[in-house]
N, C-alpha and C positions, 0 to 999 in steps of 0.2 A: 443503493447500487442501482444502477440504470444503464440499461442497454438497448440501442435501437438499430432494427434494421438488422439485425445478426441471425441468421438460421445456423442454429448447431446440425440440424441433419443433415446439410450439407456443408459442412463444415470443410473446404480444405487444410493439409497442415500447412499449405504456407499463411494461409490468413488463420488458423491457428497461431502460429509461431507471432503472427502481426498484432493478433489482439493480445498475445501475452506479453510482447516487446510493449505496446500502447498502452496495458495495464501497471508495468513497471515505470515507465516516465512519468504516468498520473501521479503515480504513489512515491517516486524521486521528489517528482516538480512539490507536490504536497507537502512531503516532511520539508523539502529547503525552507517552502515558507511560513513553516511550521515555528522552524528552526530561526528564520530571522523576526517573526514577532517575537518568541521568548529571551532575544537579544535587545530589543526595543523594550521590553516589559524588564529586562535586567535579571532573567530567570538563566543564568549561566550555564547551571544545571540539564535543564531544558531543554536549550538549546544544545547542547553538547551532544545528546541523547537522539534529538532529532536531524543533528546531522549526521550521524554514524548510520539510523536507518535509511537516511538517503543515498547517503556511500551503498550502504546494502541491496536497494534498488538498482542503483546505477549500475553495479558490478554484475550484478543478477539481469539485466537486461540486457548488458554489453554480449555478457554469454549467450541468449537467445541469439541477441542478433547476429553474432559469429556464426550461430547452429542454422539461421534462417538463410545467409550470404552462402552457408557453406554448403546446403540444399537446393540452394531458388539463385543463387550469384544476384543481380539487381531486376529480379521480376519486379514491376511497378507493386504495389500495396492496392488493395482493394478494401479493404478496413481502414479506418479512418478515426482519429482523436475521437470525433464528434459522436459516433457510433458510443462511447460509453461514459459513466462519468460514476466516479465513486467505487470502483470496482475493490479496489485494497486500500485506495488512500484513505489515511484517516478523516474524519469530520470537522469540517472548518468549526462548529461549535466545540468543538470537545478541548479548546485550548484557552486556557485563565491566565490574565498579569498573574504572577508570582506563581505558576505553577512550578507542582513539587517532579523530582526526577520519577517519583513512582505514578503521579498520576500521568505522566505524560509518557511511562511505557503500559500504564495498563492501554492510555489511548492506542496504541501503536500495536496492542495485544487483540484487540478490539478490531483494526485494522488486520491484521492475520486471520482472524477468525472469518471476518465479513469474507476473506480472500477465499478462506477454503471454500465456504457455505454454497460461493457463485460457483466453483469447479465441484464439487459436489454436484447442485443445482443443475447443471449443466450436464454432466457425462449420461443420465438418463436419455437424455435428445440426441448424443454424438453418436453417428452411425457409422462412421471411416473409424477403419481401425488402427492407424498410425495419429489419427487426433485424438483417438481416446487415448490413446498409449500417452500421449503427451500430458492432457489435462490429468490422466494418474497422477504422472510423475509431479504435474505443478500443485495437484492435490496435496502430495504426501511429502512436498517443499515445503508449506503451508505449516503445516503441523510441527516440522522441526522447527521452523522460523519462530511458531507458537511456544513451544517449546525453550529457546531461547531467550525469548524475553522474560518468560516463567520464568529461567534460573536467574535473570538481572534482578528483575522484582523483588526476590526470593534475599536477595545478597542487600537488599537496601532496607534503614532503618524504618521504622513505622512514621506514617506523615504525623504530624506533632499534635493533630486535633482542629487547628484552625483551618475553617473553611476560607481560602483563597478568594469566593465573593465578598466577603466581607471587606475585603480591600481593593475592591472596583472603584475606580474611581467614576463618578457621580459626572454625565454630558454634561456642559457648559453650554450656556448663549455664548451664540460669536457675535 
């Protein structure tokens, strides 16, 4: 997770609400194309999994940004993409050809975690009290979200034993 140029002590809520709407399209954009290698790799599974948490994203962001439009109407953005990177998305390593439905929600488990750890991380620094109120609430999002993939996990059979590298396919000269 990386973040540049962000003062939490002075943190506004609308460039609050900015970098939470900016952290939910990271972690959208992410699983989508999370979700179209495991379709290339022919992991159905997978990809199935990775596009539902991107729906979940996407719907989770649409509602900030309702909450941000319906506080600020179209104040310009002072936060910017660039300002973060990795904040909830999952890790462009953390995905295998032939990955199993469970490794790719623990990836996604993983991604929740790193989520909370940054708004954790952070409310120490947050001095406005309508931005802490906020990153509470995206804190304690976090953990149900965590929570949720827990119970998917939980509902799936055990991966079969075979390690997925094993069927990497080996560069070729072009």
């Amino acid at each position: 997770m990386s973040l540049k140029g962000i003062d939490f002590g002075s943190l506004s809520l609308k460039d609050a609400l900015d970098l939470a709407i900016l952290i939910e399209e990271e972690a959208e954009e992410r699983y989508q194309e999370l979700a179209d290698q495991m379709e290339t790799h022919r992991t159905p599974e997978a990809a199935e999994f990775f596009r539902f948490m991107s729906q979940n994203e996407a719907k989770h962001g649409a509602e900030l940004n309702e909450r941000r439009t319906r506080l600020f109407s179209d104040a310009p953005r002072t936060v910017r993409r660039s300002m973060l990177f990795d904040v909830e998305a999952p890790d462009y390593d953390e995905t295998r050809a032939f990955m199993t439905p469970r490794r790719a929600m623990e990836s996604a488990l993983r991604a929740e975690e790193k989520a909370h750890a940054f708004f954790v991380a952070a409310l120490p620094r947050v001095k406005d009290s309508d931005v802490r109120s906020l990153f509470e609430e995206l804190r304690d999002e976090e953990v149900v979200h965590q929570r949720l993939v827990k119970d998917q996990i939980a509902k799936l059979p055990e991966d079969s034993g075979l390690d997925p590298e094993q069927f990497a396919d080996e560069p070729t000269a072009q």
